[in-house]
Every structure is written in C-alpha cells, then in structure tokens.
N, C-alpha and C positions, 0 to 999 in steps of 0.2 A: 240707792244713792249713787251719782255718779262717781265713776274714780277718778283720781287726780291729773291733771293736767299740768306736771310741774314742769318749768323750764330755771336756768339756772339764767342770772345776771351779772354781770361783771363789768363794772364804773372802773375806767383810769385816766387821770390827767392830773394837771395842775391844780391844788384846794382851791379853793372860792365858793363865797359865801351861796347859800343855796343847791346848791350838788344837789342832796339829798329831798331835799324839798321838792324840786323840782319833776327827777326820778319816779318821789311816790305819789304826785299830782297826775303824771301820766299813768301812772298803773289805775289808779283809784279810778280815776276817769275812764275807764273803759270796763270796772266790775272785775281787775287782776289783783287777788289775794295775795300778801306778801307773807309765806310763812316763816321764814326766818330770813334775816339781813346782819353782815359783820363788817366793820369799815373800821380801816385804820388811814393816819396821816404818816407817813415818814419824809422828811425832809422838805418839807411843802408839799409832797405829790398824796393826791389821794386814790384810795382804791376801796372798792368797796365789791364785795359779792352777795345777791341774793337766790332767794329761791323761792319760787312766784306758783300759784297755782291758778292758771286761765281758764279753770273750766265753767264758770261764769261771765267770762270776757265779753262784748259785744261786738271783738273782733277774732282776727284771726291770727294765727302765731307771726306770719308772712308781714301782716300790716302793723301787729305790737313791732316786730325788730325794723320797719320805716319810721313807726313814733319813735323810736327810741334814740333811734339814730340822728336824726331831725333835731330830737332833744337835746340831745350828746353833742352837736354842733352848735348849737345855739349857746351854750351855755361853755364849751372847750374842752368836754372831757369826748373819751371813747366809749361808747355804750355795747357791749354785745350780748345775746342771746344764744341757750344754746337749749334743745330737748332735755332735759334729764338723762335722759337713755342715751344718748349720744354723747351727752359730757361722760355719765359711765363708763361706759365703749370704749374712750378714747383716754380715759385716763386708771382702767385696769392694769397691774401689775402684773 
C-alpha cells in the first residue's frame, strides 16, 4: 500500500455562497482525497482548513497549488497549500 501523501489546505476570505463547493470539485477532479476538513464563519469571513491525501492525484503537488490558486481567485478567497511535514516543521514548539 502506498503511504500517504498528505498536504494540509487552508481557505480564507470573505463567506459566499460556494466556497466549499467549489474547493472540493477541484480536489475530486484530480483523484485528491479529503481526509478531514473544519470551517468556521466569524463575522462574514470564512476560513477553512483541510488535510488532503494526493497519492492518487493525476497531478502534481506544484500544479494542485496553481488549481487552487486560479480557484481561490475566481471565486475571492485565498487558497494555500502546504506538505504536512513542512506545516509540522514550521509549526513545532
């Protein structure tokens, strides 16, 4: 079995309808597993973070964060991606 390929997601901007819609029509569309997703609204703004497993993807991590980005503009939030192992990295105590 191959091992996981997780990358973490993190949605922020202004709520509107379809955020989330949107988001997981990009991932679906390329064969990236969503293994857990948490979103809250505070005061109009939404944020959301996920954590995605691509090792089925039909692409590549480099081209998932130009979809995502593309998506994230079309639609007005901020999209970014990050390795697991480097979001760990960078967020150890």
């Amino acid at each position: 079995m191959a091992k996981e390929n997780k990358v973490v997601i993190t949605v922020v901007g202004k709520d509107t309808v379809g955020i989330i819609g949107k988001v997981c029509t990009t991932l679906a569309g390329h064969g990236i597993n969503i293994l857990d997703i948490s979103q809250t609204i505070v005061s109009g703004f939404f944020n959301m973070m996920m954590i995605v497993d691509m090792t089925g993807s039909d692409i590549s991590f480099a081209e998932c964060q130009k979809e995502l980005d593309t998506a994230g503009r079309e639609i007005g939030v901020e999209i970014h991606c990050q390795r697991e192992e480097i979001f760990d990295m960078m967020h150890q105590v």
